[in-house]
Steps between C-alpha positions, in 0.01 A plus 500: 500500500685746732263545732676571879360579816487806740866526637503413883830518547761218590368242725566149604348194440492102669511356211529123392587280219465124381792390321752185500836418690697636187385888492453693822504828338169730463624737162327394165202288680176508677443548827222599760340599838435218754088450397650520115745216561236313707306523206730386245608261732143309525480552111857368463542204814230366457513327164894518554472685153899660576711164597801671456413768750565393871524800701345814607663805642442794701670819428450901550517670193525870456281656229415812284125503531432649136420156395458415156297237345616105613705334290500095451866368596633131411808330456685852565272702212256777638193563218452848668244780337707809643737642216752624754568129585591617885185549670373232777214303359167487688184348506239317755546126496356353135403866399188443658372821482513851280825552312614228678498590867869728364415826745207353681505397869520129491508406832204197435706344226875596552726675268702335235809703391770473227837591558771552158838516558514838315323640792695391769687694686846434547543668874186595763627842447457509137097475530375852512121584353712654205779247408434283173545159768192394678562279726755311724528172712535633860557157637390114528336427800455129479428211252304172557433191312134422320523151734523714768220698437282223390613301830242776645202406286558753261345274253214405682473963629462545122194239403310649764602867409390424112490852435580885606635578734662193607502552868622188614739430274667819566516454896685176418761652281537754802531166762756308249676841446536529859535159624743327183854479496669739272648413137824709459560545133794233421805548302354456191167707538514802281431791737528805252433497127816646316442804274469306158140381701424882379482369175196283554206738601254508181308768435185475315642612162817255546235175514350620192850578348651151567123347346566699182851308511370163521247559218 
């Protein structure tokens, strides 16, 4: 549905993402707030349900904040429900609570966003509360390794957390963010999707389209 919230204006956002050694960049996946990575974190870590993902970074991200409704983003795809395709994605960790948490405050269970390449910005000064972009990656502040962070008893922070809000586990991801060594992306890391990643943000009506196809 195309459902957005109030317009607050640009603002920016510590944001972090999960995601392998291979793909550094934040356009066409998920991302989130530090108590909505903690969570998916716990959910993910702990039965080491995402092998191939082995880091976690820290970035700021500037925003529109006329969110639109979150969209699910994997393997470079974003499912999103916003027809416009450009709109920043929000919701409260696992939608846990009316129309998912998408223009609620969500400070007790972190926000989860989704970020499509259509939307980004391609300069800072670009993002205006009019342009069709949305967003834009101000900068990476650091990346750390899962070992690292589980060298702090991340593991252990989560099984006695079991549940909302996670306050333990999230301190640790603050220690391990502030205490690990950094992970510089390497030579091979993708760092920004190209345009043809454009291509790959499904609306709705293109899911059912390509299900028609296959029928």
């Amino acid at each position: 549905h195309n459902y957005y919230c109030p317009d607050k204006g640009i603002q920016d956002f510590d944001i972090y993402r999960f995601h392998s050694q291979d793909d550094y960049s934040l356009a066409n996946h998920n991302v989130a707030d530090r108590r909505g990575d903690t969570v998916f974190l716990c959910l993910t870590l702990v039965p080491n349900a995402h092998p191939i993902d082995t880091l976690i970074s820290h970035w700021s991200v500037s925003m529109n904040t006329k969110f639109g409704t979150y969209g699910y983003c994997n393997s470079g795809f974003c499912f999103t429900g916003n027809e416009d395709r450009f709109s920043v994605g929000r919701e409260a960790s696992l939608a846990q609570k009316i129309k998912s948490g998408q223009c609620l405050n969500n400070t007790y269970e972190g926000n989860w966003y989704s970020l499509t390449k259509l939307g980004e910005c391609k300069t800072k000064n670009q993002l205006k509360p009019t342009s069709k972009c949305k967003w834009y990656p101000d900068q990476r502040f650091k990346t750390i390794t899962a070992d690292c962070l589980k060298s702090y008893k991340f593991i252990d922070a989560c099984l006695k957390d079991v549940t909302f809000p996670f306050n333990i586990a999230n301190q640790v991801l603050l220690e391990a963010f502030e205490k690990c060594p950094d992970v510089p992306p390497s030579s091979n890391s993708i760092l920004e999707k190209d345009d043809d990643y454009k291509e790959k943000t499904l609306t709705f009506h293109d899911i059912i389209s390509y299900s028609l196809r296959n029928y």
